[in-house]
N, C-alpha and C positions, 0 to 999 in steps of 0.2 A: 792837837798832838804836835810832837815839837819836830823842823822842818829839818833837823840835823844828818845829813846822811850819811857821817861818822856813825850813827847809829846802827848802820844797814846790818840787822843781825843774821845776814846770809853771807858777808863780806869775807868770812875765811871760806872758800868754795865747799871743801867738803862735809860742811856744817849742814850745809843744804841736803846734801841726801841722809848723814847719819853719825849719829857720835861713835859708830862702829871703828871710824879711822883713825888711826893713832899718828898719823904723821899729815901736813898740807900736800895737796901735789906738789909734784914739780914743775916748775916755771914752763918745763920746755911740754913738760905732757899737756901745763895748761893753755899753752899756745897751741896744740895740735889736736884739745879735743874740742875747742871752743868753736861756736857758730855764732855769736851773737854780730862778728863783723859780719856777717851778709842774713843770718836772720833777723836783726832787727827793722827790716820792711815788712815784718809780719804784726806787728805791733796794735795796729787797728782791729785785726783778727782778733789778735791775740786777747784786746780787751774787749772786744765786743763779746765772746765769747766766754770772758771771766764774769760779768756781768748780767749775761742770760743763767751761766750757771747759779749766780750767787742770789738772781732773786729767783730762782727755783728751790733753792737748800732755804732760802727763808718760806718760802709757799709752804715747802712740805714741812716746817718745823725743826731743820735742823741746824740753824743758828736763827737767831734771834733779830727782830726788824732793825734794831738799831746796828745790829753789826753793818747788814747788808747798806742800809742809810750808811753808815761811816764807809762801805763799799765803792760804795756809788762817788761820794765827796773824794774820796782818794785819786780815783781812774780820772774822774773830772780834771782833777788837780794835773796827773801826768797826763793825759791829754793835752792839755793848757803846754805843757813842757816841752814835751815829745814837737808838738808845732812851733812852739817859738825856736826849737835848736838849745832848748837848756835844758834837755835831759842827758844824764851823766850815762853813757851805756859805759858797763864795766869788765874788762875780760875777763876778771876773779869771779863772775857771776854767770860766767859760760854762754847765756844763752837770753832771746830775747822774756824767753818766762820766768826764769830766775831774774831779771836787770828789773821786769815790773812787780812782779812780786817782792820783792826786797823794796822798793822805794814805794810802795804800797803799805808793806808794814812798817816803814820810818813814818809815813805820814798818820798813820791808822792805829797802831798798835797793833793790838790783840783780834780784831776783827782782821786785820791784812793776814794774819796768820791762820785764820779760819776759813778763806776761800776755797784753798786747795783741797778740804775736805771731801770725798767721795771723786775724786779724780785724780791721773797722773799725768805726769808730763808727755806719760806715750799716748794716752786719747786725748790731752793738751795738741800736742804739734799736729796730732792727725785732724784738726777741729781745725788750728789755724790755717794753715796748709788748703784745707777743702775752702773754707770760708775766703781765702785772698785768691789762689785760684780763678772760684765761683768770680768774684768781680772783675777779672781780668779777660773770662772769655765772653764778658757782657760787653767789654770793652771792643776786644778782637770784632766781634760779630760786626758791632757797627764798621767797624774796618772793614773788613771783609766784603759788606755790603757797599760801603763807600768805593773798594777798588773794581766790585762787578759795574756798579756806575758809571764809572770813566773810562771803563770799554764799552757798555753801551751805548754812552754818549757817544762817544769815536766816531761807532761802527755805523747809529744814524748815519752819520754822512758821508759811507761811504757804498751803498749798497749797491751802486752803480759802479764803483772803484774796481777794475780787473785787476787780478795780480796769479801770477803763476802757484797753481800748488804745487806741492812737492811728497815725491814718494824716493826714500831713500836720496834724498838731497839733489835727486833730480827732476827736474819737469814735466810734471803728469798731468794735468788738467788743470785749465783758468777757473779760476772762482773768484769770487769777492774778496776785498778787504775784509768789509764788516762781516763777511762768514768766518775768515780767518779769525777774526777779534772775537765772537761769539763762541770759540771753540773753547776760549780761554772763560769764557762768562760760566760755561756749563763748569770749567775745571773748577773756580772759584764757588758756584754754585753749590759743588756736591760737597765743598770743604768746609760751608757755613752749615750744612745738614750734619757733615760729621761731625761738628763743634755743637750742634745743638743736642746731639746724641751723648756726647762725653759729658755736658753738663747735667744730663739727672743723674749719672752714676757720681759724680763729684757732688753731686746736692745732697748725701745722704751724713748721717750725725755720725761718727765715732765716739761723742763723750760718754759718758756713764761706760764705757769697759774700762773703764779705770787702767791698772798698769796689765792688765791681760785674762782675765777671769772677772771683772763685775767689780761688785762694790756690793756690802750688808745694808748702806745706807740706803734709805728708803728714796733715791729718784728717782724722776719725773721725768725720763729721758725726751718724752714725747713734747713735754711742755718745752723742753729747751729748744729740740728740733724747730716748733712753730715761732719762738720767740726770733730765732736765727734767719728762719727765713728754709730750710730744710723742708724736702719733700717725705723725708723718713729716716729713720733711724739704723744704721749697721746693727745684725740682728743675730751677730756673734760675735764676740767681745775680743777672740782669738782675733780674727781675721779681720774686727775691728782696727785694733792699733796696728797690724802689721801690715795690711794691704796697701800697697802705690799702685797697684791697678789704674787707678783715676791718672795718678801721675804719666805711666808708660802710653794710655791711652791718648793723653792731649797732647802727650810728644810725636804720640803718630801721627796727629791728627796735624799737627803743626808739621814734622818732616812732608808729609804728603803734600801740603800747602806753601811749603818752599821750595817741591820739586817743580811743582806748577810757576811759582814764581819764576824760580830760576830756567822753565823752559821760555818762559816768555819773555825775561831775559837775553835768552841766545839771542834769541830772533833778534829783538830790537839793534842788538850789537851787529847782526850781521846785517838786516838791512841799513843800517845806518852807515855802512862800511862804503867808499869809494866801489866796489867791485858790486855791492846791490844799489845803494846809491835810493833808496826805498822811500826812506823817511828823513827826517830832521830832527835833532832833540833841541830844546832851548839850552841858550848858554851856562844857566844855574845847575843845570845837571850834567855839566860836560865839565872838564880840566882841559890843561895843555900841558904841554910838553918842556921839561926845563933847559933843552937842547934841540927842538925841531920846532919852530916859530909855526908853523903850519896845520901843527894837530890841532884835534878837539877828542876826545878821548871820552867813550862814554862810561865814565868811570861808575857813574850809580848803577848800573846796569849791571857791569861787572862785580861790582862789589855785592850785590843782590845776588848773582850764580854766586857767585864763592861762600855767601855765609850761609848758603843751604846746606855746604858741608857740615860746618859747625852747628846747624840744628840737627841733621841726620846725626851727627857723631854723641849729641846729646840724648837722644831715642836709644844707641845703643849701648852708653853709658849705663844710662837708664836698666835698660835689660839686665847687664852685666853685672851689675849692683844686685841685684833682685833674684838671679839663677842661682843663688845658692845659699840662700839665707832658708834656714829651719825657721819655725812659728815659735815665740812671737815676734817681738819687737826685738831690734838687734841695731848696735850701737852704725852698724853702716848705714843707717835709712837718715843719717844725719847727712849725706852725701845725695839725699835727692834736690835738695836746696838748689847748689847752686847752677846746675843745671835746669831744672824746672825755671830759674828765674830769667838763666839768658835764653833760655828757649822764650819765656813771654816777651822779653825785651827785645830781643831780634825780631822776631813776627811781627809786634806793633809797630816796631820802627819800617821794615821793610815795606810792611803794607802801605802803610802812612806815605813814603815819598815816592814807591810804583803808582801809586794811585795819581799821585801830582803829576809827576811825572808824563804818564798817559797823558791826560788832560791839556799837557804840552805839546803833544806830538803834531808833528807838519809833514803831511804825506806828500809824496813825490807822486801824483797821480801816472806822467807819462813812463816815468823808469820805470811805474811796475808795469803798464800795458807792454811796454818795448823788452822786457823779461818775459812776461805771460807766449809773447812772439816768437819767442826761440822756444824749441826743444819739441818741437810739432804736440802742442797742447790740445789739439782740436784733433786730432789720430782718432781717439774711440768714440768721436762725435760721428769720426765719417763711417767707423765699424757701426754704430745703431743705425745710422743712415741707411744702410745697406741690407741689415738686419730687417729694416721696415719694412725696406722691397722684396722681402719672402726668404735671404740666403741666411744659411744657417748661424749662427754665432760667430764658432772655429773657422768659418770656410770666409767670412766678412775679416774677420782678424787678420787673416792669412793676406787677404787680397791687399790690405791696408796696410799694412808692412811694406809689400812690393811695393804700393806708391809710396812711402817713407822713404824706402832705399833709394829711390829714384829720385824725390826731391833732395836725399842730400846731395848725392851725385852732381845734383844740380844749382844746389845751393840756392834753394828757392822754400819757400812756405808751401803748405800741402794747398792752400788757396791760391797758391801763384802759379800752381800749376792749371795748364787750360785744357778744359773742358775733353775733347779730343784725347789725350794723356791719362787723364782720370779714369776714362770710359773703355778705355785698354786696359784696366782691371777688372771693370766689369760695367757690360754694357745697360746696366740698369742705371746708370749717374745718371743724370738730368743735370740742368741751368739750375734749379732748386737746391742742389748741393752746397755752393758758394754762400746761403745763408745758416747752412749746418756749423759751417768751416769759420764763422767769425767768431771773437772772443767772447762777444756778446750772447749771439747767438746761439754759444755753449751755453753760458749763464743760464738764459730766459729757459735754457731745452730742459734744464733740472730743477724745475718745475712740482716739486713733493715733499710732504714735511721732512724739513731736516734737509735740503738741497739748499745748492747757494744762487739758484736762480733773486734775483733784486725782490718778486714780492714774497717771498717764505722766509726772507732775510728781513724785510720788515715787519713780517708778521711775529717772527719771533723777537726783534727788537721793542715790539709794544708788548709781546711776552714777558719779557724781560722787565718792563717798566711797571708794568702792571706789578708785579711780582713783589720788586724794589722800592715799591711804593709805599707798603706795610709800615 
């Protein structure tokens, strides 16, 4: 067939849907209703799925083996193109399945014209769509698991590491680092569950609902499904073409997973601040200042909270799109595109360089013991204390506070206080107190799954490893 794409007999646009129109569009309409500048990254989809369908229409006898052979040679051929960067994408051809289809039938003829048979371009884009998706949250995943990695790695070493908790941004109880890092493994943890959950509903076939009620033609929806790689087939043809369900689901699933980024985010920024003084980042993930010689700026950090907005703002794009569209197919589901794509671009990327990132980090072991020290973190170690020795809850609570109020007065740690002093809240204290009251000592006392005493902190770190191991 001859290579000429002067031939493209889709080339005047509205030729493509119907000789019904008696005028071309207009220029500016066909600038504002074309997607092929941002849908042509669907194009792998796009032909893998021309392909499953075309040698199912030959299986079941509705074109002929030679057509599907000349099929095949065609897709080959723009494949070959599409990778070297010499495929001509065209705005006059709107979209990436008109831009293949047209240089399909220039290479093919009469067979390039016979693919489209028993399908439309509304269970077209809902095929590619699921199909490029599908390989992008196979991508995610290993990310995903890659960034729980470089906090468990971390957190290994630091399960002896005290650092102050915080309830309401103030200082409530010492724990680990690596318990800290670990809270973020479980966050990242349940977000690989929910990505694994979104991909079988995205694993499901929309073709054969053709433009919204079926097709007479005799497919094989099933056969196409298993060629694809599909766990099953959408099993109404309505809610076939017109559902982004899948779509609004991985944006949530993505917003959720860059709220988590972006809290772990904070943190980094703030201990990394002069004023927590926590940690360290490597130079490659910091800037400076174009007027204060003295910064380091943790700018990836930042810029990782900030573009959680831009994923959340895409979920409810998303939504907003979707709230008021009647069944079926409706020309604004052209509008999931580009959203759905920087939602996947942003997630890989941010995962990708938090993940590195981590794996940089240089902890400030003493800044965080000399933080964990303020703000009497060991207080409801010495309320259990007391609690041990038979006094009630409330009434240990109570007594603990008064020595609180006393040590500030005094501007002393609840452990600097002596023995004598303690024992005027209640005469139950003992010399045994003073290893209730260390940092340590807290640690080792929380002692139960899911505490951040050092061994439940490694037990769940080889949790962890085991897990990530898969």
């Amino acid at each position: 067939m001859s290579d000429d794409r002067s031939s493209d007999p889709l080339a005047n646009k509205h030729a493509a849907w119907s000789a019904l129109f008696s005028e071309p569009m207009s220029e500016l309409v066909q600038r504002y209703t074309a997607s092929v500048g941002f849908d042509q990254r669907l194009w792998r989809a796009d032909i893998d799925g021309s392909l499953a369908h075309a040698e199912m229409l030959a299986a079941q006898g509705v074109i002929a083996a030679n057509d599907l052979a000349e099929i095949q040679r065609g897709m080959a051929k723009i494949v070959e193109e599409i990778g070297e960067g010499r495929f001509e994408w065209k705005l006059a051809l709107e979209d990436v399945h008109l831009n293949i289809e047209a240089r399909l039938t220039a290479l093919v003829g009469d067979a390039g014209k016979r693919l489209h048979t028993g399908r439309s371009r509304n269970d077209q884009v809902a095929t590619d769509v699921r199909l490029w998706l599908r390989g992008e949250i196979d991508k995610l995943a290993v990310l995903l698991k890659a960034m729980q990695q470089a906090l468990v790695a971390l957190a290994a070493e630091h399960s002896e590491t005290v650092m102050p908790g915080y309830t309401h941004m103030q200082v409530a109880q010492p724990v680990s680092f690596a318990h800290h890092l670990l809270a973020y493994v479980e966050m990242f943890a349940r977000d690989a569950e929910r990505l694994a959950d979104v991909r079988k509903r995205v694993n499901q076939l929309p073709l054969g609902a053709a433009a919204l009620a079926g097709t007479s033609y005799p497919l094989d929806r099933e056969r196409v499904a298993k060629t694809l790689g599909f766990d099953g087939v959408c099993q109404n043809s309505l809610d076939a073409v017109s559902d982004r369900d899948f779509a609004l689901e991985f944006s949530s699933f993505a917003a959720i997973a860059m709220v988590h980024v972006s809290r772990l985010s904070e943190e980094i920024v703030l201990w990394m601040s002069q004023n927590f003084g926590f940690i360290d980042l490597a130079d490659r993930y910091c800037t400076g200042s174009s007027i204060m010689p003295q910064k380091r700026n943790p700018d990836v950090a930042e810029l990782a909270r900030g573009k959680s907005g831009r994923v959340v703002g895409h979920l409810m794009a998303l939504l907003t799109l979707m709230k008021g569209q009647p069944l079926t197919y409706n020309k604004d589901n052209q509008e999931d595109k580009e959203p759905l794509f920087d939602t996947v671009d942003t997630l890989a990327d941010t995962l990708r360089i938090m993940a590195e990132m981590v794996g940089g980090i240089q902890v400030k072991k003493d800044a965080m013991e000399r933080a964990a020290l303020k703000g009497y973190a060991t207080a409801t170690d010495l309320a259990d204390y007391l609690v041990k020795k038979g006094l009630p809850f409330r009434d240990a609570h109570e007594a603990v506070a008064h020595a609180v109020k006393v040590a500030l007065q005094q501007g002393v740690d609840l452990a600097e206080l002596p023995l004598a002093t303690l024992q005027g809240f209640n005469p139950e204290i003992a010399e045994d107190v003073f290893e209730v009251l260390t940092l340590r000592g807290s640690l080792a006392a929380r002692n139960l799954l899911g505490g951040t005493a050092p061994a439940q902190v490694l037990a769940q770190v080889a949790r962890h490893r085991a897990r990530l191991a898969g």
